[in-house]
C-alpha positions as CSV (number, residue, x, y, z in Angstrom):
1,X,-100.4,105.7,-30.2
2,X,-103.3,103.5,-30.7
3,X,-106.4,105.3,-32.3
4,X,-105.2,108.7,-32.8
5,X,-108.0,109.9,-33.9
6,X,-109.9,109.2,-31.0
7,X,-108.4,112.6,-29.6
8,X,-110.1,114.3,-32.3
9,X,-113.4,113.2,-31.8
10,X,-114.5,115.6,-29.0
11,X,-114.2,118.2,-31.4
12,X,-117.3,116.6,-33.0
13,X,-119.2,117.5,-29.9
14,X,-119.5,121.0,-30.3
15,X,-121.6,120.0,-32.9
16,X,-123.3,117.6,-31.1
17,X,-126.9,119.2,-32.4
18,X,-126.5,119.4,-36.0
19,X,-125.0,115.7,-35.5
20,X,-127.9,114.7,-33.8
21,X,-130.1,117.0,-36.3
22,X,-128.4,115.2,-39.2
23,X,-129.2,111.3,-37.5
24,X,-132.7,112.6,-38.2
25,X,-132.8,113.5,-41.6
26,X,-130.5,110.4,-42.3
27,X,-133.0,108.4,-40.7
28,X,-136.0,109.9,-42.4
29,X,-134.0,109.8,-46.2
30,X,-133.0,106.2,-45.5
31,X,-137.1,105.2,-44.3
32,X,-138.3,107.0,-47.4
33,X,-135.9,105.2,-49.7
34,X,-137.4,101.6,-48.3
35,X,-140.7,102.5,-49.0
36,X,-139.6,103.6,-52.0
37,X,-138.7,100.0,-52.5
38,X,-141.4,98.7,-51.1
39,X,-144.1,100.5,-53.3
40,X,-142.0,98.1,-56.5
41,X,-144.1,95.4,-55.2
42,X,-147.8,96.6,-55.7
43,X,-146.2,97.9,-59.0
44,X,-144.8,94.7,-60.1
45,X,-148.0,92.6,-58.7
46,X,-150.4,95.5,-61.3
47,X,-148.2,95.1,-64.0
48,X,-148.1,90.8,-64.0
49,X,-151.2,90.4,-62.8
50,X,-152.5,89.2,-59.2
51,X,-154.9,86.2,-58.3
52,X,-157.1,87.3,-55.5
53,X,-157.3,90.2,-53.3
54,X,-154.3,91.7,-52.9
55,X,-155.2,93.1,-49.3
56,X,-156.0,89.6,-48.3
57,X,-152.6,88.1,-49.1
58,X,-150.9,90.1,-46.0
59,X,-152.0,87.5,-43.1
60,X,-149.6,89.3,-40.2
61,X,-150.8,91.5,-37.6
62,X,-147.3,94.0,-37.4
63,X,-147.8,97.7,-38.0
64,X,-145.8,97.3,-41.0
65,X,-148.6,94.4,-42.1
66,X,-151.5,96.7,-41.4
67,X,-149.9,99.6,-43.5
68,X,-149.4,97.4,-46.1
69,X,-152.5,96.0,-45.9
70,X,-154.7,99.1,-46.0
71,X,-152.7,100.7,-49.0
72,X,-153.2,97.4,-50.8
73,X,-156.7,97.6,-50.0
74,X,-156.7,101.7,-51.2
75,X,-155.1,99.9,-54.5
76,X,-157.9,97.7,-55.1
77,X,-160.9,99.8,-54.3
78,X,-159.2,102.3,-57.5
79,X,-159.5,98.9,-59.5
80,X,-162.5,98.6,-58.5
81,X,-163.8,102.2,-59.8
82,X,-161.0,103.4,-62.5
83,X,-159.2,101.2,-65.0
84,X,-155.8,99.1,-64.2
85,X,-153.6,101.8,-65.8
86,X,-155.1,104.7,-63.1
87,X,-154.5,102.2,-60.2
88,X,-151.0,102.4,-61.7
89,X,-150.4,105.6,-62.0
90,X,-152.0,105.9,-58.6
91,X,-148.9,103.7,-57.2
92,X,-146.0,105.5,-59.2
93,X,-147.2,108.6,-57.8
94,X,-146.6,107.4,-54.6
95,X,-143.1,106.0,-55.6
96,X,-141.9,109.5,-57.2
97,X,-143.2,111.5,-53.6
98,X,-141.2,108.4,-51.8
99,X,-138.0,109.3,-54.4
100,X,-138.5,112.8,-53.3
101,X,-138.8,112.9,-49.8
102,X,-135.7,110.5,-49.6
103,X,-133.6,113.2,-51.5
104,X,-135.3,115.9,-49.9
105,X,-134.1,114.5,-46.5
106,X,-130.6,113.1,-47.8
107,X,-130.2,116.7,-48.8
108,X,-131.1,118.2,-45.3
109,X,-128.8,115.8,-43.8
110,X,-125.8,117.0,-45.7
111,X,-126.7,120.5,-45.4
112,X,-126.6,120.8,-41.9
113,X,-123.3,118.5,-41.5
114,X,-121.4,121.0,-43.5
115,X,-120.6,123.4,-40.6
116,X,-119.8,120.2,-39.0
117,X,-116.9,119.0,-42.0
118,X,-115.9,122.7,-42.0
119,X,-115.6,123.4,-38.2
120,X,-113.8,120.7,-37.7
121,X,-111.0,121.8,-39.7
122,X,-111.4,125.2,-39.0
123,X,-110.7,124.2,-35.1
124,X,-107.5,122.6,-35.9
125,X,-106.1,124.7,-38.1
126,X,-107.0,127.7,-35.2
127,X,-105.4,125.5,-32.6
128,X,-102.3,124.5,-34.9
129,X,-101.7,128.0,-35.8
130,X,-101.4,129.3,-32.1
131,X,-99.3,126.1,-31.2
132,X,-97.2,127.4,-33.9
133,X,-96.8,130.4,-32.7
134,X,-96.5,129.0,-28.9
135,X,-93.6,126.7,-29.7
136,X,-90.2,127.6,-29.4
137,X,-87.3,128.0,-31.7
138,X,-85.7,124.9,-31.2
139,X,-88.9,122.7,-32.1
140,X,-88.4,124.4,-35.9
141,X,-84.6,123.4,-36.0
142,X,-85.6,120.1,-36.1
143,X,-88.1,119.8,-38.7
144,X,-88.5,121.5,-42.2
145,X,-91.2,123.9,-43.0
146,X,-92.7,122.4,-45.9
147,X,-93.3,118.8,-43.5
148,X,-95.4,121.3,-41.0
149,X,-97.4,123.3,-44.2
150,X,-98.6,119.9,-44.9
151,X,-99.7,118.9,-41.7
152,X,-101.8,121.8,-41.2
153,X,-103.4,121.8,-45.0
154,X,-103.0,117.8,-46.3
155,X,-103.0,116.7,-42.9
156,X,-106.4,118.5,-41.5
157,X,-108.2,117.4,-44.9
158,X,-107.5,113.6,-44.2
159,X,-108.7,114.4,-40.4
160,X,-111.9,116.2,-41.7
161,X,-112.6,113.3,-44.3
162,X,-112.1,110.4,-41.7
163,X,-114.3,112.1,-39.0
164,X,-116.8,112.6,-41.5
165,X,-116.6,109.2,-42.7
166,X,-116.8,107.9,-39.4
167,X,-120.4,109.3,-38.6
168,X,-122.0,107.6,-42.1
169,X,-120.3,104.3,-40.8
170,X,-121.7,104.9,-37.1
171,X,-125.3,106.3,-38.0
172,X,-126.1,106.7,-41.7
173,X,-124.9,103.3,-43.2
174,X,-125.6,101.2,-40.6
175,X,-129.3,102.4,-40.1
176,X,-129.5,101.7,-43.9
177,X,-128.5,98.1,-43.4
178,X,-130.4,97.5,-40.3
179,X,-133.2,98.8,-41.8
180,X,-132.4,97.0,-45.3
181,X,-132.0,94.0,-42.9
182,X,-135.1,94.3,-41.0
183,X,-137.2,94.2,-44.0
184,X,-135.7,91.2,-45.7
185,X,-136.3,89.2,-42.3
186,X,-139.8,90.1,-42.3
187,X,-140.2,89.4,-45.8
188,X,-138.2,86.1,-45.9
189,X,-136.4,85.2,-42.7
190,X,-135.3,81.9,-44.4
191,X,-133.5,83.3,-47.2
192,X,-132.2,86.5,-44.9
193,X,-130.0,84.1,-42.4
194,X,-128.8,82.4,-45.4
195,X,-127.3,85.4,-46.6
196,X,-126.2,86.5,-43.1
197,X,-124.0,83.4,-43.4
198,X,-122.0,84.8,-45.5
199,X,-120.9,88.4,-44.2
200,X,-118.0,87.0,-42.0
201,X,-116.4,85.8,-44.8
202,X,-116.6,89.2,-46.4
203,X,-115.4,91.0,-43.6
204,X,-112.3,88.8,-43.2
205,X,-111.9,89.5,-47.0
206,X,-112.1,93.3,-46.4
207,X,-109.9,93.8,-43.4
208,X,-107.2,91.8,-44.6
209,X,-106.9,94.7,-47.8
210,X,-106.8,97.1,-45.3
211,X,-104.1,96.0,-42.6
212,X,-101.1,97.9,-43.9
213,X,-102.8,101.1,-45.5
214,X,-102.2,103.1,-42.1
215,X,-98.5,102.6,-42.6
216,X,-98.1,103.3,-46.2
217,X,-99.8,106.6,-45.2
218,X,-97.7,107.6,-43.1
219,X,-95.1,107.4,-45.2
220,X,-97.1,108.7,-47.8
221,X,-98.0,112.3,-46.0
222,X,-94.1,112.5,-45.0
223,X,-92.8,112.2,-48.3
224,X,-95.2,115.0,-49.0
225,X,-93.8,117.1,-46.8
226,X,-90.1,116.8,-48.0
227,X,-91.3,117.7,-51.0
228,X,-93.3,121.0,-49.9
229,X,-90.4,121.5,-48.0
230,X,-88.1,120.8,-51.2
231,X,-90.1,123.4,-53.2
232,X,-89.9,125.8,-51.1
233,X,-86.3,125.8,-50.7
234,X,-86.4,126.1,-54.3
235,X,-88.7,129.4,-54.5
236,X,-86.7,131.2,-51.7
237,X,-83.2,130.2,-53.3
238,X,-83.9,130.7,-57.0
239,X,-81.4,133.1,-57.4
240,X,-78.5,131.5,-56.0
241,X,-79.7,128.2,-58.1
242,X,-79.8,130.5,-61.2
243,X,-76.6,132.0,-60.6
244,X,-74.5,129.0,-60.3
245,X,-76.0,126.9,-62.8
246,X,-77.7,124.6,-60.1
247,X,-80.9,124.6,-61.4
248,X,-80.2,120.5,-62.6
249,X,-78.8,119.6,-59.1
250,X,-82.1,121.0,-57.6
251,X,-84.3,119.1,-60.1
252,X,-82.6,116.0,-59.5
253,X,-83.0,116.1,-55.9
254,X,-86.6,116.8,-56.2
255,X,-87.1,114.1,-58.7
256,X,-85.5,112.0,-56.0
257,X,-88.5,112.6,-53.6
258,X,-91.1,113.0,-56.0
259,X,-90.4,109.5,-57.6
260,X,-90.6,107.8,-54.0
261,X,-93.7,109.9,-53.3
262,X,-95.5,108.7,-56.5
263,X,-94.4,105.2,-55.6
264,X,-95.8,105.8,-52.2
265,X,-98.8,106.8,-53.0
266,X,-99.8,104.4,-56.0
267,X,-99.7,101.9,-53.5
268,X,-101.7,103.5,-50.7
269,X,-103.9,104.7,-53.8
270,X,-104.0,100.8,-55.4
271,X,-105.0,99.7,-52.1
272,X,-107.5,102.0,-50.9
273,X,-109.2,101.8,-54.8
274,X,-109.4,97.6,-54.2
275,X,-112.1,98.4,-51.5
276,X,-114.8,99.5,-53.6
277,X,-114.8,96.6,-56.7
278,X,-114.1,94.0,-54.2
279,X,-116.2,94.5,-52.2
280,X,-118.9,95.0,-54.9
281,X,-118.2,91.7,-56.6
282,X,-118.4,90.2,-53.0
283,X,-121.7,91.9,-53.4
284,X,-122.5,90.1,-56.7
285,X,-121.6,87.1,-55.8
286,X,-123.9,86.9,-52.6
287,X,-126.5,88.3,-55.1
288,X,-125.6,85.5,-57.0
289,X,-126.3,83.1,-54.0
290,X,-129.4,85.1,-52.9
291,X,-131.2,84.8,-56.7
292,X,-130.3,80.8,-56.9
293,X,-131.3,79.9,-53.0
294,X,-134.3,82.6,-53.7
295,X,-135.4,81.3,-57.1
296,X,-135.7,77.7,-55.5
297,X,-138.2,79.7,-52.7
298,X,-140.2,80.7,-55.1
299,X,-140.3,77.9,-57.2
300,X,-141.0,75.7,-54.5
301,X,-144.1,78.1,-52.9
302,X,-146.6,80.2,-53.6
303,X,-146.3,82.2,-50.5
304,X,-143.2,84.1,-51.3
305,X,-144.3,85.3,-55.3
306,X,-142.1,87.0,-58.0
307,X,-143.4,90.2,-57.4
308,X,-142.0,89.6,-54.0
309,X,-138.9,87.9,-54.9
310,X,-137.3,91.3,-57.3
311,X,-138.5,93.7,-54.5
312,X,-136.4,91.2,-52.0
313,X,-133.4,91.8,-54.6
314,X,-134.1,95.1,-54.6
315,X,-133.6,95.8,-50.4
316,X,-131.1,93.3,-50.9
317,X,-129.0,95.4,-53.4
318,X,-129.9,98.7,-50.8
319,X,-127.6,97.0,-49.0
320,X,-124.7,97.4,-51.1
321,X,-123.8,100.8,-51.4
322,X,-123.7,101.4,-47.6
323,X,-121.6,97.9,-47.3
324,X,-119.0,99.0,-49.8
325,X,-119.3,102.6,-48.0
326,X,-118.4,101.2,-44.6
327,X,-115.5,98.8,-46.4
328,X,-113.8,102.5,-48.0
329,X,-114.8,104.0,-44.5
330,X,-112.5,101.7,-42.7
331,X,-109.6,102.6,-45.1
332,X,-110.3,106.6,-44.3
333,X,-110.2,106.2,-41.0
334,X,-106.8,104.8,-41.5
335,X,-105.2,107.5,-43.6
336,X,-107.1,109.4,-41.5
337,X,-105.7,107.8,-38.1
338,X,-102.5,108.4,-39.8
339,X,-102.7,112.0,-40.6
340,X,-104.3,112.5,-36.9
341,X,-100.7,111.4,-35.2
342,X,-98.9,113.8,-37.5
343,X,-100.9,116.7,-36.4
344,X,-101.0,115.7,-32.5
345,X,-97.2,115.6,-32.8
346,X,-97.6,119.2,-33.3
347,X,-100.6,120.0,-31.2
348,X,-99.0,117.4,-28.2
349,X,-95.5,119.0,-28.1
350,X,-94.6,120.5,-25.0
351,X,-93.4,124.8,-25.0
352,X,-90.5,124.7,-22.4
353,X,-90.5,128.3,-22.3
354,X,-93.1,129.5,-20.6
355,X,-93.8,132.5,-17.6
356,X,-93.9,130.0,-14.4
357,X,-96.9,130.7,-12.2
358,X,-95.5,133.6,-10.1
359,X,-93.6,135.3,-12.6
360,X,-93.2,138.7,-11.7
361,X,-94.1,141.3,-14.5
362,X,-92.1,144.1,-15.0
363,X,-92.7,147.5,-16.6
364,X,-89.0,148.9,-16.9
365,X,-85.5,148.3,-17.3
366,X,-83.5,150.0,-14.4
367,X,-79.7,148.5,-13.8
368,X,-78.2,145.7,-15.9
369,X,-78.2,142.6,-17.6
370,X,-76.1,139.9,-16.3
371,X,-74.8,136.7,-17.8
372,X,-73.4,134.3,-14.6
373,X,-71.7,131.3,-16.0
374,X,-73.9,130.6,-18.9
375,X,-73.6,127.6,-20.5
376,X,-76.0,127.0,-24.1
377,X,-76.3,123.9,-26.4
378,X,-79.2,123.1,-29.3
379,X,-78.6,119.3,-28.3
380,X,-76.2,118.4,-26.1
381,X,-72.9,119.8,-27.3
382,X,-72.5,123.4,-25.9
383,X,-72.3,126.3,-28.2
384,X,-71.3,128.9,-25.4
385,X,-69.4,127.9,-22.1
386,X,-69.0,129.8,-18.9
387,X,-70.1,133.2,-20.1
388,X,-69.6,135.8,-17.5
389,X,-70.9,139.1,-18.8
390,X,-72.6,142.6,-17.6
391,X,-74.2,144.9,-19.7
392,X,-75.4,148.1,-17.9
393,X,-78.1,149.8,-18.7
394,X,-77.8,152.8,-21.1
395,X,-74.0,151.2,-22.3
396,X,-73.7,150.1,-25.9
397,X,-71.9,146.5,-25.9
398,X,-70.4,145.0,-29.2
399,X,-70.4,141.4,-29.8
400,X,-67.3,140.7,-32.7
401,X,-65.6,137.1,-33.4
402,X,-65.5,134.8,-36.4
403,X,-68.9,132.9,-38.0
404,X,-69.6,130.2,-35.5
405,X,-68.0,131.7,-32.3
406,X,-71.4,132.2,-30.6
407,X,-72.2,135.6,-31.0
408,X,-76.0,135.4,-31.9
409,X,-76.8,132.1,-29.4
410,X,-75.5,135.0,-26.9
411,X,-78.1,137.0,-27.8
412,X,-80.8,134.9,-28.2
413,X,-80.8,133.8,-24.7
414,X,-82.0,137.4,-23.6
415,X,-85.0,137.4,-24.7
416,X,-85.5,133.8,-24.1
417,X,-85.5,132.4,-27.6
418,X,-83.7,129.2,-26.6
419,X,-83.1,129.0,-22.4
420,X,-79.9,128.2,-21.1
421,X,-78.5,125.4,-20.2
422,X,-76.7,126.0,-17.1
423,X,-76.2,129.3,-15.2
424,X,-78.3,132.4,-14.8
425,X,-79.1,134.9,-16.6
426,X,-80.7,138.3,-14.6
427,X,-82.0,141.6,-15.7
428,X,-81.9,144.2,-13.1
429,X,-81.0,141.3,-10.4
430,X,-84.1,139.0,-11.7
431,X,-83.5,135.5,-13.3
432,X,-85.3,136.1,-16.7
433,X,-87.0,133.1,-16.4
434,X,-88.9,134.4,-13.4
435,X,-90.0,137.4,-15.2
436,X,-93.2,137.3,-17.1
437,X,-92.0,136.3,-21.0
438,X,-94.3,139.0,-22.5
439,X,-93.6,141.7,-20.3
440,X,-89.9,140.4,-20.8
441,X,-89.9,140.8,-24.3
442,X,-91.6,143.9,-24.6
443,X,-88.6,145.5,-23.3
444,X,-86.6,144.6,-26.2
445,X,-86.6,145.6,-29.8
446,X,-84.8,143.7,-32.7
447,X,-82.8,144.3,-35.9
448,X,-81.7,141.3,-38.0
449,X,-79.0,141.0,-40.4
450,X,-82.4,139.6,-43.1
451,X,-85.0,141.9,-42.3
452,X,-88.2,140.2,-41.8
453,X,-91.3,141.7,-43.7
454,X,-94.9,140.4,-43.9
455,X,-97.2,140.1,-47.0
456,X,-98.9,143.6,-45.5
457,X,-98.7,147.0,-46.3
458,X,-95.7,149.1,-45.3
459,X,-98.3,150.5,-42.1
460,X,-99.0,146.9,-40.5
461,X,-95.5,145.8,-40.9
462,X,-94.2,149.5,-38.8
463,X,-96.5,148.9,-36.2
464,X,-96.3,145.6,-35.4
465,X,-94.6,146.0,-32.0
466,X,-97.6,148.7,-31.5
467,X,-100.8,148.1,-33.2
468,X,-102.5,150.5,-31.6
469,X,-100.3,153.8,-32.9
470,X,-101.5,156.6,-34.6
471,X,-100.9,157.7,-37.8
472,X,-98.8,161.2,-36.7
473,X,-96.5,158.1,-34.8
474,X,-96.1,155.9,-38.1
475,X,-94.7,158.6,-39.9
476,X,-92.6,159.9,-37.4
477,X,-90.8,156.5,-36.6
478,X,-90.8,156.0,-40.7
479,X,-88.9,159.8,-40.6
480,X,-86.1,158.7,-38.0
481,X,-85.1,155.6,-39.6
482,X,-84.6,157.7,-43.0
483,X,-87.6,155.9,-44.8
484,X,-90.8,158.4,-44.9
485,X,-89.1,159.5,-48.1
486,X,-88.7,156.2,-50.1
487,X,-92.4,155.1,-48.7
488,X,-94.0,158.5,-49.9
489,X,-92.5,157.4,-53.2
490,X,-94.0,154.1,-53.2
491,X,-97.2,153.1,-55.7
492,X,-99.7,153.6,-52.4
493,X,-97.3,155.6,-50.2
494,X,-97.9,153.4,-46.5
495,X,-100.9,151.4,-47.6
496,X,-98.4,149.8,-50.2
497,X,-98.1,145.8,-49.3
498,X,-94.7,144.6,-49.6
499,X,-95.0,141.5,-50.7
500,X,-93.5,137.6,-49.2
501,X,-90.7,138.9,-46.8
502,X,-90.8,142.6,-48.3
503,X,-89.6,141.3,-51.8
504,X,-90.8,144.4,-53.8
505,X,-88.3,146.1,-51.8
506,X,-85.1,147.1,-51.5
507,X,-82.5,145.4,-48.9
508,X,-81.7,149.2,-47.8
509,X,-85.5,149.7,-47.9
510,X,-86.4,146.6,-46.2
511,X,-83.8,147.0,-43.1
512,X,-85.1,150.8,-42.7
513,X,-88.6,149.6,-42.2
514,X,-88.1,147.0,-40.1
515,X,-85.6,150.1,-38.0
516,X,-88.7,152.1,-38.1
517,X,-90.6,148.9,-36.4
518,X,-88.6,149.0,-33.6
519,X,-88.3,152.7,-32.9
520,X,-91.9,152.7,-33.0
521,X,-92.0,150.4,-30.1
522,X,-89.6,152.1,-28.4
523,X,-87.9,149.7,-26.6
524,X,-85.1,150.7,-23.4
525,X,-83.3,147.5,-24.9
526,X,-81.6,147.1,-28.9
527,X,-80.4,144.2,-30.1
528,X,-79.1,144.9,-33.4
529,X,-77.7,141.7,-35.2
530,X,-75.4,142.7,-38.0
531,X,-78.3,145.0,-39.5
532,X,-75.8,146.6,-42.2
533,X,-73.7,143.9,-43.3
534,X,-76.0,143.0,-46.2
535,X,-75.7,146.5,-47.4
536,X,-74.4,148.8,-50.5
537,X,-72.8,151.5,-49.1
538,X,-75.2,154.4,-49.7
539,X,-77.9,152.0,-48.2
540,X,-75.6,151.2,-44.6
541,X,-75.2,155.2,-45.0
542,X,-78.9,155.7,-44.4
543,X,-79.7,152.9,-42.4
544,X,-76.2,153.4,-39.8
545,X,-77.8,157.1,-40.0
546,X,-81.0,155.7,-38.2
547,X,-79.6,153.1,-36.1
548,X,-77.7,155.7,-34.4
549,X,-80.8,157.5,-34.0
550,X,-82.4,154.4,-32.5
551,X,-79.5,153.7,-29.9
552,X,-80.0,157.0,-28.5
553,X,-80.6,156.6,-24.8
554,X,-81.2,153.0,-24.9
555,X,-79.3,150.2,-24.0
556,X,-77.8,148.6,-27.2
557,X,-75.9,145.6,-28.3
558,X,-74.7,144.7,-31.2
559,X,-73.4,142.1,-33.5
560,X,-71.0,143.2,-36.0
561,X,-68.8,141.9,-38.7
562,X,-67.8,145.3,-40.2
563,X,-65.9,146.7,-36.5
564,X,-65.9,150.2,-38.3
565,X,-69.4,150.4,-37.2
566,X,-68.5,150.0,-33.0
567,X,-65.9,151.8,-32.7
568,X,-67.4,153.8,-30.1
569,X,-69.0,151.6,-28.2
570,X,-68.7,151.7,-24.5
571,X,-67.6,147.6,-24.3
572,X,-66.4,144.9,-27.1
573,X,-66.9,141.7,-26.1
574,X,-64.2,139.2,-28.7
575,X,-66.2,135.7,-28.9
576,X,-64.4,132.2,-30.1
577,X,-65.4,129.2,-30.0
578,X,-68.2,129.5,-27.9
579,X,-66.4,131.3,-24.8
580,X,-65.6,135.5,-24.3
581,X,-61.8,135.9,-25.2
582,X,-61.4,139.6,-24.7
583,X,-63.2,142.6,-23.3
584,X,-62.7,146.3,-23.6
585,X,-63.1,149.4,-25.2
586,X,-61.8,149.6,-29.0
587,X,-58.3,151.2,-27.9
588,X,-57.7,148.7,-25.2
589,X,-58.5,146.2,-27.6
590,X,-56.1,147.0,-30.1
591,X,-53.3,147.7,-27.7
592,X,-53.8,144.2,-26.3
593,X,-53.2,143.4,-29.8
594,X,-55.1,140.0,-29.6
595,X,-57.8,138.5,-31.7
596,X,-59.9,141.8,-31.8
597,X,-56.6,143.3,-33.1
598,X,-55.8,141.2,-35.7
599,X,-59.5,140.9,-37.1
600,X,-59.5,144.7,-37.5
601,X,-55.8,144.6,-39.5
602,X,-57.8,142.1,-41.9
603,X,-60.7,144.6,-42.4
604,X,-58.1,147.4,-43.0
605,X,-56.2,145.4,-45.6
């Protein structure tokens, strides 16, 4: 990718007015500050004293002459009437409304490009956050979590800082040069091209500081997310660290990625901190140049006075913050160019699972679900092989088998988590992915072994799946999944937030709300993977109590490792290694006396 971050810049035309509104003030700030300059001269000329008229002196015929000329001219006819001192103070007064007006304006400028620094950002992260939500499973399995925090928080702040930067090095800098530029030609074009001479040289200089810091940045902002990553694998496995004394092997890892992080950035940091003092003693040194080659001009004339010679150094040395300005500019844009391909990774990467075109959307759930030779792989080894399967509506299927066999891939292809990779999967005759994904999925409620919770109150997190239910339907759905007493109980009853992934509650607690969730949404399809198996056993009492209430006239199927639990359901499907080994009811199973057989002997024992 070239210039990343010229994808970015058409968010900068939304703003296009307060842009174009902030040029203006920019403009106006930077004119005030030359006269501001400029006004040094009559100040310098009343303070050393001047032979002549002053007026008279100014022989061109430019606007910029004749405005000179007649506020010379205003200057002498106060010397003419008041004392020296007055005709001073009239000139300073001048300066100090010059000083203000180019604040005043520098001001407005800022002001109105804050919605700009802000919007900016506040786009991206609005477009990151849905492309997050857009993108499949399998794009997560591949990257860690901390890596993607960054991007959208470390990530957008480079972006925003490097656009930012890029219109004071397109309008506001520039215009200050030019302008500095402009009045050092008309004021001595001789010693002006002299110091043009020498800006080539200083650009070389500067770019050559410059040529790796993209790279190291990139680096940089990677290694920053392994370690947000890092940390929060810490946070979220604390316990287990605590409990088997792992808390050094952690740290050491950590330290690990943090000592090639600070290494990292020290040199993107040692590079980026070189623009600034080099090029100000570049700066020096042509102000060194400029005095000597100056001094000699006015030495040598009387056209081109000392009065006129310090204001010269003075436009001169306006040139120097906006030159050391563009030189850090260019090394933003590169951290920023840098940052801008790590977030159009993410904003670039493609959703394979999508509704095609004409998918058909469908309100109900009337026959069965059928797996035809289904083949499934997360790269390209296949987790699940030739799976032939039909689950009819209104049965209750159990999937059983050892960790690994494939049990929860199976079930993830039915709502279209992951699609397969060969084969066909239809519900009621359809091929899922011809059906509408949301109308797809909103047949289908969910139970995971880890009940997942949001940072909300116990309310938000029941009607998820239903946003718009009453309160009477809360409660009811919190009564049949044996949890309106516990919540009652809580410090704010249903208003009560939760906490990060329900942590102020229970496991028991936890898998009962997120069982009230889904019989709120009342879906004609369960999947229920290994929701008790995490459980004490008065807390699978009350929770197996309300998932039997939720199977009731649905169609149901479950992963479990505890086989007590489907006993009585309609079809056991016995997964290994990927592939369905055995099929049946409970008895057959057992008087088949294969691997459903054995795995319930080991239970027993």
């Amino acid at each position: 990718m070239k210039n990343p971050l010229r994808k970015i810049y058409p968010y900068l035309l939304r703003y296009k007015g307060k842009i174009g509104l902030s040029l203006l003030f920019s403009t106006l700030s930077i004119l005030f500050s030359l006269v501001s300059i400029g006004l040094v001269i009559p100040v310098l000329q009343l303070i050393f004293g001047v032979n002549g008229s002053m007026s008279d002196s100014i022989a061109g015929t430019t606007l910029f002459d004749q405005i000179k000329r007649e506020f010379y001219r205003q200057i002498e006819i106060r010397l003419q009437t008041t004392t020296v001192s007055e005709a001073l103070l009239y000139v300073v007064l001048w300066v100090l409304a010059a000083f203000f007006f180019k604040n005043l304006f520098h001001y407005l400028a800022l002001y109105v490009l804050a919605p700009v620094r802000n919007g900016i950002s506040y786009q991206l992260r609005r477009q990151l956050h849905a492309k997050l939500l857009e993108l499949p499973m399998a794009f997560y399995a591949r990257r860690q979590k901390g890596d993607i925090i960054s991007r959208i928080t470390v990530d957008l702040r480079e972006i925003e800082s490097a656009l930012i930067t890029l219109l004071e090095m397109v309008f506001r800098d520039p215009l200050m040069i030019i302008g500095s530029l402009a009045v050092l030609l008309w004021m001595n074009y001789k010693l002006t091209l002299f110091v043009l001479l020498t800006l080539p040289f200083v650009s070389w200089v500067i770019s050559r500081i410059g040529r790796t810091l993209k790279r190291q940045s990139t680096t940089a902002q990677s290694q920053l997310g392994s370690l947000m990553s890092h940390i929060d694998e810490t946070i979220t496995g604390l316990r287990i660290l605590k409990a088997f004394n792992a808390e050094h092997v952690k740290q050491s890892a950590f330290e690990r990625i943090n000592d090639a992080y600070y290494r990292t950035s020290n040199r993107v940091m040692r590079r980026f901190d070189l623009a600034s003092p080099t090029s100000e003693m570049l700066g020096a040194v042509i102000m060194a140049a400029v005095i000597w080659f100056g001094g000699r001009i006015v030495i040598a004339s009387d056209q081109f006075g000392p009065a006129n010679f310090i204001a010269y150094i003075l436009f001169f040395y306006q040139m120097i913050p906006p030159s050391k300005a563009i030189s850090r500019a260019s090394y933003n844009l590169r951290k920023g160019a840098a940052s801008a391909e790590r977030v159009l990774e993410i904003l670039e990467s493609s959703n394979p699972i999508t509704s095609p075109p004409d998918a058909k959307v469908i309100t109900a759930f009337c026959d069965c679900i059928q797996f035809h030779q289904v083949s499934f792989g997360y790269r390209e080894d296949l987790i699940l092989r030739n799976i032939e399967l039909t689950i009819p509506r209104g049965s209750t299927t159990a999937l059983v088998g050892l960790s690994g066999s494939g049990k929860t891939s199976l079930v993830n292809l039915i709502p279209r988590f992951y699609d397969i990779s060969s084969g066909c999967i239809t519900l009621d005759g359809r091929d899922i992915r011809t059906i509408e994904l949301r109308s797809l999925r909103s047949l289908m409620g969910i139970v995971t072994q880890e009940p997942i919770l949001f940072n909300d109150t116990v309310r938000n997190n029941i009607a998820l799946g239903k946003p718009d239910a009453s309160w009477s339907e809360i409660e009811d759905a919190a009564r049949i999944a044996n949890a309106y007493d516990f919540i009652c109980q809580l410090e704010m009853g249903f208003d009560t937030i939760v906490g990060d992934m329900g942590s102020r509650l229970s496991g028991g607690q936890r898998q009962r709300i997120a069982i009230a969730r889904a019989i709120l949404k009342n879906p004609p399809i369960l999947i229920l993977d290994e929701a008790t198996s995490a459980l004490d056993t008065e807390s699978e009492r009350l929770v197996q109590e309300a998932i039997t209430r939720l199977m009731q006239n649905r169609t149901s199927i479950i992963i479990a490792h505890r086989l007590s639990t489907i006993r009585h359901a309609d079809k056991i499907v016995v997964m290994d290694r990927g592939q369905i080994v055995e099929t049946g009811t409970h008895e057959q199973l057992l008087q088949f006396g294969g691997i459903y057989s054995r795995l319930i002997k080991l239970q027993e024992f």
